[in-house]
PASEBA-1860 file (N, C-alpha, C; in nm, 3 decimals):
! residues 61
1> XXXXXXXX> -0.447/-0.099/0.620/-0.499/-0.234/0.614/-0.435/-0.323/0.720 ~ -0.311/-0.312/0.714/-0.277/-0.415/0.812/-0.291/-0.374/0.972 ~ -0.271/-0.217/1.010/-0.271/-0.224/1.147/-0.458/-0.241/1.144 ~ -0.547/-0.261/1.110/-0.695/-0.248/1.129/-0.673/-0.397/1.128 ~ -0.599/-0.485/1.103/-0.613/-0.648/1.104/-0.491/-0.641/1.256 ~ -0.472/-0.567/1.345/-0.393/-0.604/1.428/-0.223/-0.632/1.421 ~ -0.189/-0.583/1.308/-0.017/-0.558/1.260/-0.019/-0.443/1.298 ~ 0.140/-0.426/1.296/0.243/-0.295/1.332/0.237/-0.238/1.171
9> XXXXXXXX> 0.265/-0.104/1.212/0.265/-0.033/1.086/0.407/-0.075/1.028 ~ 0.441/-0.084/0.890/0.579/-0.130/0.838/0.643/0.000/0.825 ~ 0.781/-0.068/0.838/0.862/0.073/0.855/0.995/0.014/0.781 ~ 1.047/0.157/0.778/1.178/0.089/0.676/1.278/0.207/0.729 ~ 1.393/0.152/0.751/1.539/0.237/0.784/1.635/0.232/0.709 ~ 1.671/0.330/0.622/1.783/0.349/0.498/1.876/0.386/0.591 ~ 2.003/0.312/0.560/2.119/0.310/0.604/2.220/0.362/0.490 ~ 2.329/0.410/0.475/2.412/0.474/0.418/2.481/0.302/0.400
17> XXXXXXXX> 2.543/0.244/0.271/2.645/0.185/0.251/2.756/0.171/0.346 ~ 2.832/0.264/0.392/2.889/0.286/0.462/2.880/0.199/0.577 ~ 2.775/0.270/0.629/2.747/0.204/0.782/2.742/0.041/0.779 ~ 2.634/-0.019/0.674/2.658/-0.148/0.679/2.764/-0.263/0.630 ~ 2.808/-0.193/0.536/2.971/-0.307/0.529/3.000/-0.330/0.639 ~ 3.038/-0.307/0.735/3.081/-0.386/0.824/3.036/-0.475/0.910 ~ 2.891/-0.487/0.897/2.792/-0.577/0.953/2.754/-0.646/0.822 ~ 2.786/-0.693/0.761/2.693/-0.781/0.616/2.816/-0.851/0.615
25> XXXXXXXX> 2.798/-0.967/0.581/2.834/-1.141/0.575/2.731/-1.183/0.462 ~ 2.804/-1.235/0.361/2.742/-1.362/0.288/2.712/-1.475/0.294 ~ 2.597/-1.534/0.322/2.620/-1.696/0.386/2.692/-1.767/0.294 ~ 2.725/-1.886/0.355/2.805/-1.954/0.302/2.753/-2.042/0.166 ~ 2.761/-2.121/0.095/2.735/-2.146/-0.062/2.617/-2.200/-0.041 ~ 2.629/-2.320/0.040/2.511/-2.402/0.067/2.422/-2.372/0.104 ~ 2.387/-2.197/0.164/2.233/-2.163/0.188/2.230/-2.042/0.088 ~ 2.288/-2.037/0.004/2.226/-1.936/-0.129/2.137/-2.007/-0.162
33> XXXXXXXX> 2.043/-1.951/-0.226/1.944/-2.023/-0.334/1.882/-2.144/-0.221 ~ 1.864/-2.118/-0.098/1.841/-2.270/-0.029/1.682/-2.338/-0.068 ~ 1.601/-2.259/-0.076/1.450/-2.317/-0.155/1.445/-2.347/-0.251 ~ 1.527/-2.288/-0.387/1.516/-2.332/-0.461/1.616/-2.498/-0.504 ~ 1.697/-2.492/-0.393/1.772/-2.590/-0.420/1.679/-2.738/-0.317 ~ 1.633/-2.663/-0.252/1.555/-2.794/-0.146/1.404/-2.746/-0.160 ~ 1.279/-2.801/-0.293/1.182/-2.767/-0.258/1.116/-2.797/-0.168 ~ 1.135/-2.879/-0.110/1.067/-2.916/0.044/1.079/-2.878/0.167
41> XXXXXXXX> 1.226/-2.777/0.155/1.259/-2.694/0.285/1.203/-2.639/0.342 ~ 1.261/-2.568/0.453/1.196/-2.510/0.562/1.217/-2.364/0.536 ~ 1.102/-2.284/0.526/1.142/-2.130/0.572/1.048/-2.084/0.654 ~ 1.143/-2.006/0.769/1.119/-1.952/0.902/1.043/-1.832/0.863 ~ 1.031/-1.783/0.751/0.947/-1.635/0.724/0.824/-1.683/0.722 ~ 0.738/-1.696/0.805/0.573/-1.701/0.823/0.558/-1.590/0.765 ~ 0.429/-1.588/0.671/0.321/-1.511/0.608/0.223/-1.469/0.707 ~ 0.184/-1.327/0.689/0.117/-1.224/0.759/-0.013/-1.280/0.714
49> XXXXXXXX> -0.029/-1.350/0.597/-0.156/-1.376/0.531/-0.222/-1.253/0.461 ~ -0.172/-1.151/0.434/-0.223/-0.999/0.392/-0.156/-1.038/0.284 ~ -0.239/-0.959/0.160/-0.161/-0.935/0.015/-0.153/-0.772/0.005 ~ -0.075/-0.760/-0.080/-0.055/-0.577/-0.082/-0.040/-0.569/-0.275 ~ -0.155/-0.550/-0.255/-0.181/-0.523/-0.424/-0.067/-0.434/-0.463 ~ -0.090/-0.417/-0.622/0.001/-0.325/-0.697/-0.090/-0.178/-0.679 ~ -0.070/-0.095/-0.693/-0.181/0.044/-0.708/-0.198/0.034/-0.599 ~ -0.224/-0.033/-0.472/-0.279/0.025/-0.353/-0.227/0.138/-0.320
57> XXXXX> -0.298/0.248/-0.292/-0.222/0.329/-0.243/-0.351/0.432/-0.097 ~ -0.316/0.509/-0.024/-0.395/0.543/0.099/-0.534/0.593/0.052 ~ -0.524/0.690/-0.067/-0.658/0.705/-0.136/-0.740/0.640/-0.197 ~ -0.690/0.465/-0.207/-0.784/0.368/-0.237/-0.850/0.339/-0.130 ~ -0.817/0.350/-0.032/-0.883/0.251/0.115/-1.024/0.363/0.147
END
């Protein structure tokens, strides 16, 4: 569905625990929870506009 609308196919890279502790940082207090604490905020994650049902799966399409 999505690459026939002109998206990249999604992909996903499992990393071992390991490897990422040493790259992961917690932000700091004030941007936990930052939408729910500011409903009027800003988030930088633009929507693809695609929904991805529950059950979809390649033999539905």
């Amino acid at each position: 569905m999505l690459t026939s609308a002109g998206f990249d196919e999604i992909t996903t890279e499992i990393q071992s625990l390991e490897d990422l502790s040493s790259n992961w940082f917690y932000a700091e207090d004030y941007h936990q929870q930052y939408l729910s604490k500011n409903p009027g905020g800003y988030c930088g994650l633009g929507s693809t506009g695609m929904s991805c049902p529950v059950g979809l799966t390649k033999e539905n399409n």
